[in-house]
N, C-alpha and C positions, 0 to 999 in steps of 0.2 A: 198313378201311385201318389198318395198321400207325401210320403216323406220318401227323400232320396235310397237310393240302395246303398249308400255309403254309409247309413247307418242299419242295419239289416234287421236287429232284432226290434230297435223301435219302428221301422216300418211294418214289420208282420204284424205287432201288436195294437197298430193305430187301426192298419188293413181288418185283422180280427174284429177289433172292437166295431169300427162301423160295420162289415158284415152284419153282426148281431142289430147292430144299431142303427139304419139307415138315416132314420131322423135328425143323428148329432154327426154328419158329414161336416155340415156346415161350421160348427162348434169345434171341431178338431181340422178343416182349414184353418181357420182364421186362428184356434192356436199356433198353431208352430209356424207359421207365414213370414212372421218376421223372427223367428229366433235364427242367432246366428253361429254359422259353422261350429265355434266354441262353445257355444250350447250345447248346440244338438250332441256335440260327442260326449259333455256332460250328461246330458239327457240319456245317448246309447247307455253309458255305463250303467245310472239304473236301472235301464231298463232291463239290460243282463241278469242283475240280481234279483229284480221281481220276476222276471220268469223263470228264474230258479225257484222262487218261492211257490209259483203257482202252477208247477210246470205241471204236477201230479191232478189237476183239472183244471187244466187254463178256462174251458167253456164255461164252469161255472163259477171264476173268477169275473171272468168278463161281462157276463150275464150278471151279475150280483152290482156290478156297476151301475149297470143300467136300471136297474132295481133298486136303486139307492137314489138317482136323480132324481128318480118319480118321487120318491120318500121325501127329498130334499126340498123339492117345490112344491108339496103340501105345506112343509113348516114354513116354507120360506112367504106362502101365500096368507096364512096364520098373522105371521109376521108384519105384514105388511099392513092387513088390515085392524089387525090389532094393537101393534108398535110394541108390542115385547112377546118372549118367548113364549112357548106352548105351556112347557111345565116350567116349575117356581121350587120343585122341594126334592132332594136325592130317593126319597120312599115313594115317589108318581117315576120316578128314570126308573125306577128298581122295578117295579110290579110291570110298566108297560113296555119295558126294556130290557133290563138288564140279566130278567128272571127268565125271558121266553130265548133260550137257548137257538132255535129255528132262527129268529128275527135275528142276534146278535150274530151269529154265524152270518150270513148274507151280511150285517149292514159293516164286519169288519173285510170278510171279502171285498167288498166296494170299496172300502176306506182305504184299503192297499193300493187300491188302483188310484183312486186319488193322487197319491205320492206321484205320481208319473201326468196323469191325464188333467190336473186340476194347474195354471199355471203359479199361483199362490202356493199351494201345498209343494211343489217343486222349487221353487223361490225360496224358500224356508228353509229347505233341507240343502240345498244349494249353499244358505247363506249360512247355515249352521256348521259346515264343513270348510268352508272357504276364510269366513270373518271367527268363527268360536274356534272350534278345535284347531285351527291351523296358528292360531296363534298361544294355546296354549303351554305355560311353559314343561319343557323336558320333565317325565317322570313325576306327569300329573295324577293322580288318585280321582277318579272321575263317578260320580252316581247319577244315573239316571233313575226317576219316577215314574213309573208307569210304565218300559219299554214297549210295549205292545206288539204291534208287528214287528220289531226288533232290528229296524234300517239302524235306525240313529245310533240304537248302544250295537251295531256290529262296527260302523263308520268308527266309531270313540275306540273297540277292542282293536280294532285292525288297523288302528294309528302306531306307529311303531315308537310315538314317544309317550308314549301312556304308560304309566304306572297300574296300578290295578284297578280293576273296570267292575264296577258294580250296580247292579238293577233290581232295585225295590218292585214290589206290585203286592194289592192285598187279594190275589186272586191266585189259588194255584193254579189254577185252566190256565189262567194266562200266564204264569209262570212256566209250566208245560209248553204253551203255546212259543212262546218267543226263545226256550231253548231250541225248540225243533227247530224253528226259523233261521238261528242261528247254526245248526248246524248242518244245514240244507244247505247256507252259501260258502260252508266250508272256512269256519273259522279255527286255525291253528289253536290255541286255543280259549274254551270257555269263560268268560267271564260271572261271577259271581251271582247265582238269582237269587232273592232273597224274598220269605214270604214276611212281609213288613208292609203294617199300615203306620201313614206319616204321623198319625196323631197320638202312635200308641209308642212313645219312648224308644223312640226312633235313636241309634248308638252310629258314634262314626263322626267323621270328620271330612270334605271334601275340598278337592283344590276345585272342582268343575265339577256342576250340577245339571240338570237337563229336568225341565220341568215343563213339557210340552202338550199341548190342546188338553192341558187336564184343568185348568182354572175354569174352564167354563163349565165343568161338570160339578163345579162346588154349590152347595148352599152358602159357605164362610169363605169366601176365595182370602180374606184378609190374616183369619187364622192360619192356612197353609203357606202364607207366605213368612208371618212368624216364624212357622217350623222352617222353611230353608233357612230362614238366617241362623236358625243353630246346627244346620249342617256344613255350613259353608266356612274350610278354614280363614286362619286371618290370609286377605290376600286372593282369597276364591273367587271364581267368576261363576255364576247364575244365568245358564241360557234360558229366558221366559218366550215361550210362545203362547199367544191366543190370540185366536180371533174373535173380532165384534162385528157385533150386528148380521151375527151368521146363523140363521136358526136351524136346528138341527133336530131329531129325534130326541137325545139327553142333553140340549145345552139348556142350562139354568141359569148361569150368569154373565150379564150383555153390560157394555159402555158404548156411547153415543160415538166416541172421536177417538181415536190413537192418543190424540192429549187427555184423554180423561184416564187412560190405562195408565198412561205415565205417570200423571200424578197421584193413582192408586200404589202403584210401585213404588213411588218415590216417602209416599206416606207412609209406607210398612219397614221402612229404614236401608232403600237400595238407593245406590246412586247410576243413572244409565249409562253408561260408557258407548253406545254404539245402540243402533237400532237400523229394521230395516222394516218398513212399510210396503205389503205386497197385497195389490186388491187382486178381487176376483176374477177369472180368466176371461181375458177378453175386454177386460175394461181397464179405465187410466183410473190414478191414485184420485186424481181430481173429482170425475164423474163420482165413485165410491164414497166418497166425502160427503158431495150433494147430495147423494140417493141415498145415502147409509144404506150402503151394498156393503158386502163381506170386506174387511181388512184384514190379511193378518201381520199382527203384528211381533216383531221379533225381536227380543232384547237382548242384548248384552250386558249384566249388572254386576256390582260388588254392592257389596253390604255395606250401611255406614260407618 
């Protein structure tokens, strides 16, 4: 047994996945080998809630993962020999992505599991609930961009000091998609979907915003950070996630270093208050650096 029985749902689901996956035995030792006790019961808890989410075909949740690594280390092969991304324009994500209905279904099934099986993508959402939301203040008014699989804005609704909890998306699929989500892990109540693209006279005011793995799908990642700062009250905090040097199916826009994101953030008029630097699984912050392997990076920002 992979993982102890003290954690029971994330052992079935490590157990599953290698089943399907004999190959990445090795890759899910050497993840969880050194996480400790207070991890792992971190770790259970989501894992509780992803299997709510995927309970209605775990198989081909799991399956879909493993069909996304293979996906991932094509780009990532791309990548390397080439030193920057596949595609450069939102109209090549759209036509060879966005539009084939089949592919996105599988590559957000994998992406789910991600949250759990990637130790970066865990670290993130980890630090998003521990260092963002936990310190946000009472009877905070919160928006998240993009919800997507909808962990983050149920975390933010089922905070009991949040004020009203609201998630843009320009997609009604996805807007369907991350109510149901939400309401599979049983949230008391709904928070607000709204079909809104950020560029299009976007109304509201927030204390706490959630702008997560969506900057790298931009062609202007500089414009959409304009538009948070006129969503962000006086006094708001800005959770930025991306990662660099992480090539993907639709990633379009890449920075060399964790310092280079910074000072693209800091250029667009935020100030960082917090940050947390999380390479890809299995490897040190250091190694990531030298190889420009995956980072991602996590910000905590106010506006200037």
């Amino acid at each position: 047994m992979l993982i102890s029985s003290g954690y029971p749902t994330l052992a079935r689901l490590v157990a599953e996945q290698v089943r399907l996956a004999p190959d990445h035995e090795k890759f899910f030792i050497k993840r969880f080998e050194a996480e400790t006790p207070e991890s792992l019961v971190r770790h259970e808890e989501l894992a509780g809630h992803i299997a709510k989410l995927i309970a209605h075909d775990e198989m081909a949740f799991l399956g879909d993962y493993g069909w996304l690594c293979a996906e991932q280390l094509e780009e990532e092969l791309y990548f390397r020999r080439h030193k920057k991304y596949r595609l450069s324009t939102f109209d090549e994500a759209y036509r060879l992505v966005y539009s084939n209905r089949e592919y996105m279904t599988r590559y957000m099934n994998g992406l789910l599991m991600t949250q759990l099986w990637w130790k970066n993508h865990f670290d993130v959402i980890d630090y998003y609930r521990r260092v963002f939301l936990a310190t946000n203040k009472p009877g905070y008014s919160h928006l998240e961009i993009g919800p997507g699989h909808g962990l983050f804005i149920y975390f933010a609704a089922a905070d009991r000091k949040a004020g009203g909890v609201t998630g843009w998306d320009i997609s009604e699929s996805s807007i369907n998609s991350t109510r149901d989500a939400l309401k599979t892990l049983g949230l008391a109540e709904m928070p607000a979907l709204e079909l809104q693209d950020l560029f299009k006279g976007p109304k509201g005011v927030f204390d706490s915003v959630v702008f997560s793995e969506v900057l790298e799908h931009m062609e202007d990642p500089r414009a959409a950070l304009d538009v948070l700062r006129t969503v962000l009250a006086p006094g708001g905090r800005l959770f930025l996630n991306m990662p660099i040097n992480s090539p993907a199916p639709d990633h379009l826009f890449n920075l060399d270093s964790p310092e280079d994101l910074v000072r693209f953030v800091e250029d667009a008029g935020f100030i960082i208050e917090n940050q947390g630097l999380f390479p890809a699984t299995n490897q040190t912050l250091d190694m990531a650096r030298r190889k420009k392997m995956t980072i991602s990076c996590a910000f905590v920002a106010r506006r200037q």
